[in-house]
N, C-alpha and C positions, 0 to 999 in steps of 0.2 A: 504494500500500500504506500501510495506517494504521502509525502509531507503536505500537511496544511500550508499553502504560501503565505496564510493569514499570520500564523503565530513564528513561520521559520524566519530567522535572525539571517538577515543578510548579508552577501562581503561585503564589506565597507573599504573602498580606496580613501585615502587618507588629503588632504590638504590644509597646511599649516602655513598661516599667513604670518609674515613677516611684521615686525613691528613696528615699521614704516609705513603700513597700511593706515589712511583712515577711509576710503571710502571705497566699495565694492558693488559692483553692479552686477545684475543678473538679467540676461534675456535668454528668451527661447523662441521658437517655430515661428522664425520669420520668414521659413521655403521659399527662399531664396531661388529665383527663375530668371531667366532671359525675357519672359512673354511680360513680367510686373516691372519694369524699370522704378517707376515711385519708390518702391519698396526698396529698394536694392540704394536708390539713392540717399534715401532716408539713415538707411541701415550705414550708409557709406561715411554721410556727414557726421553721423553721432560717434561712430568709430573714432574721426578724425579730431573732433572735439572733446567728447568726454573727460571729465579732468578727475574720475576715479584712478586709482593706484590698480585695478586689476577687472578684469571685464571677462565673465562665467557665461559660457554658451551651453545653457544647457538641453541640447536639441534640437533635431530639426532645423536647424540654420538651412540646411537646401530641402528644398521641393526633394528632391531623389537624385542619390549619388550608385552609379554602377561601376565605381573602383579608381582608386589616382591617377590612373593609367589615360580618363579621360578628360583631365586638364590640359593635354598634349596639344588637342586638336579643337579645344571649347574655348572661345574669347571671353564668354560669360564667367567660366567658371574663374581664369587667368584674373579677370579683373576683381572676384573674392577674393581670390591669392592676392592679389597684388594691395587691396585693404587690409586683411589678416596681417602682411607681412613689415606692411609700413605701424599698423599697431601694436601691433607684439615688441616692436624697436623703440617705445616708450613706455610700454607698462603689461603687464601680466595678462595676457590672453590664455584661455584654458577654453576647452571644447569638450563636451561630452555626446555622445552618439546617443540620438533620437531615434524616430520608428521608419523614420525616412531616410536620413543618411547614417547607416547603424553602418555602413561600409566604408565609410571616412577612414582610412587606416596612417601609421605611421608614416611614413612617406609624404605625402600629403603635410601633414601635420610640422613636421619637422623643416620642410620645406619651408613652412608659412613663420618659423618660431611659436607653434602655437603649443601649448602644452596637454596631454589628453588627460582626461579626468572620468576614471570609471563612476558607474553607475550602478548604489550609490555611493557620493563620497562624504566623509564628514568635516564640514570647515570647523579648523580651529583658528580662532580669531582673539586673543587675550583670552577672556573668560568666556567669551561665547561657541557654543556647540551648534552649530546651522548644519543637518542633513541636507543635501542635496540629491535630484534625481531630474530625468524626463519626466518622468513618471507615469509612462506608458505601462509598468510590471505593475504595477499599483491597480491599472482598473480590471479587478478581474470579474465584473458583468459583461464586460466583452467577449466572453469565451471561445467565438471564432478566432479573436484578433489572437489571445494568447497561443490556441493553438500553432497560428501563422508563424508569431513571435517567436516560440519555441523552436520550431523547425529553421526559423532563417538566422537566428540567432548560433544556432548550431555550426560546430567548426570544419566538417565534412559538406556541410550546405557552401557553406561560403566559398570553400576551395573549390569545388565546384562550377557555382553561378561564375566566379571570378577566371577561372580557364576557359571562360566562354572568349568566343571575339567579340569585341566593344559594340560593333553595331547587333550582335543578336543581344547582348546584356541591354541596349537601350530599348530595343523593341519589347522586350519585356515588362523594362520600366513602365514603357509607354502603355504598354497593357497594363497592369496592375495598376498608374496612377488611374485609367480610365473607369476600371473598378470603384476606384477608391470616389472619383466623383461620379459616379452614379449612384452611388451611396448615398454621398452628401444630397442629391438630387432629389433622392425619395424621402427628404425629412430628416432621414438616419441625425443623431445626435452621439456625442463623447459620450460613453461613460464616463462617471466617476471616479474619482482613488476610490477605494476602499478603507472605511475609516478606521479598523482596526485594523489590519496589514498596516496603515498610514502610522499608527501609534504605539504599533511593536517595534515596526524600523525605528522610530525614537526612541523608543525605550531601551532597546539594543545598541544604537549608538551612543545613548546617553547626551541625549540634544533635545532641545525644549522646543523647537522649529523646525520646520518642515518646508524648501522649496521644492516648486517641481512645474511641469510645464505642461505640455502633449493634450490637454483638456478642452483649452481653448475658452476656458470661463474664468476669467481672472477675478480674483477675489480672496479674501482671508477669511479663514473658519477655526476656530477655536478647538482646538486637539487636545484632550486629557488637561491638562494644566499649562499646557504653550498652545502655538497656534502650527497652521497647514496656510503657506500663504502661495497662489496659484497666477501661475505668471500671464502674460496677456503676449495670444499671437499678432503678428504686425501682418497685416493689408493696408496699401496705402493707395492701391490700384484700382479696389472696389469698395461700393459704399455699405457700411461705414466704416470711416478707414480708421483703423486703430493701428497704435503703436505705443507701447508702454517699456520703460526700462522701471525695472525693482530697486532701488538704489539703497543701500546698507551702509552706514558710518560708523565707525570705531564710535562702541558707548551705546549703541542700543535701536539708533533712530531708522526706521524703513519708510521710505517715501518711494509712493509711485510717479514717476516723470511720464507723462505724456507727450508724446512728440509727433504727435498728427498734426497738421500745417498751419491750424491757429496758434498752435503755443511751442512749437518747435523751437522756438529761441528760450524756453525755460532753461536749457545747460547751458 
């Protein structure tokens, strides 16, 4: 009989912030595409601006990734590179794999100076414990999805899919996103985290907070005695266009910055 994923204790990758830190931002599933430029620009300006010490991708940053291999031959994807590369040369960039680009591999990464960040990992920050996640493992009313999860998550799947040639790995893509919106099409809605999987990972970690992303209903909910605080996906291309960064200061303070094109000058 398999384990409860409700009450099993999770790996935990580890990140220890520096004590030169005071301000840390967190985004997630901004699916990043060629087809949404707003988006992509938005994402680009704040990059360039941002005046936190360290910038947490947790997920989802691209629409769909089928391997590093096709940066080679994509202008689109060169010019996330070429963002990544000029931020990460001022301050701490770290990327965690979402449900879309869970293929982002080291190469890639390393290339950009980005640093990877398993899923979940636990920020130590002075005295504060912040779990982080996508938090796609979290919803498990999805039970299609986890199944899918499971199998492409898997290290025999990957090696696989990734021996493919780049043009059959995108035709794929292209089927599975087409999938994924007709989904959206028929209503289909996120599940939820799961709240007590959500508050054994805490209590496992030994963290009083909870981020995480992949949901797409940004918002904070009160966990056991801390909170579950739910990041906001960026569209900037369709209405309504949202964009939200979570922004976290040395000492306690979490502000949401909005940077949808009326208040985009708040940073």
């Amino acid at each position: 009989m398999s384990a409860d994923p409700r009450t099993t204790a999770p790996t935990l990758g580890r990140l220890t912030a520096p004590a030169a830190w005071q301000t840390v931002d967190l985004i997630s599933d901004l699916h990043l595409q060629a087809s949404e430029p707003a988006t992509f620009e938005a994402w680009r300006h704040y990059m360039a601006s941002t005046p936190a010490d360290a910038v947490l991708i947790l997920g989802d940053l691209f629409e769909v990734w089928v391997g590093d291999d096709a940066t080679e031959t994509d202008p689109f994807l060169q010019s996330c590179a070429q963002v990544l590369r000029h931020t990460a040369q001022r301050l701490h960039v770290a990327f965690m794999q979402g449900n879309r680009d869970f293929l982002v591999g080291p190469r890639f990464l390393s290339d950009c100076g980005v640093h990877a960040l398993s899923d979940p990992s636990l920020l130590h920050w002075g005295e504060q414990r912040i779990l982080l996640s996508h938090g796609d493992a979290l919803c498990l009313d999805d039970s299609a999805y986890q199944a899918f999860r499971q199998q492409v998550r898997s290290a025999d799947w990957q090696t696989e899919f990734l021996t493919k040639p780049l043009q059959e790995r995108m035709a794929l893509a292209r089927a599975m996103r087409a999938q994924s919106e007709s989904q959206k099409q028929s209503g289909a809605v996120y599940a939820d985290a799961d709240a007590l999987m959500a508050l054994n990972w805490c209590h496992a970690a030994g963290a009083d907070r909870l981020v995480h992303g992949h949901t797409h209903q940004p918002a904070d909910h009160p966990l056991g005695s801390g909170q579950r605080h739910v990041l906001s996906d960026w569209s900037l291309d369709h209405a309504p266009a949202r964009a939200q960064v979570f922004r976290m200061q040395r000492g306690g303070d979490f502000t949401r910055l909005d940077l949808t094109p009326t208040t985009h000058n708040i940073l």
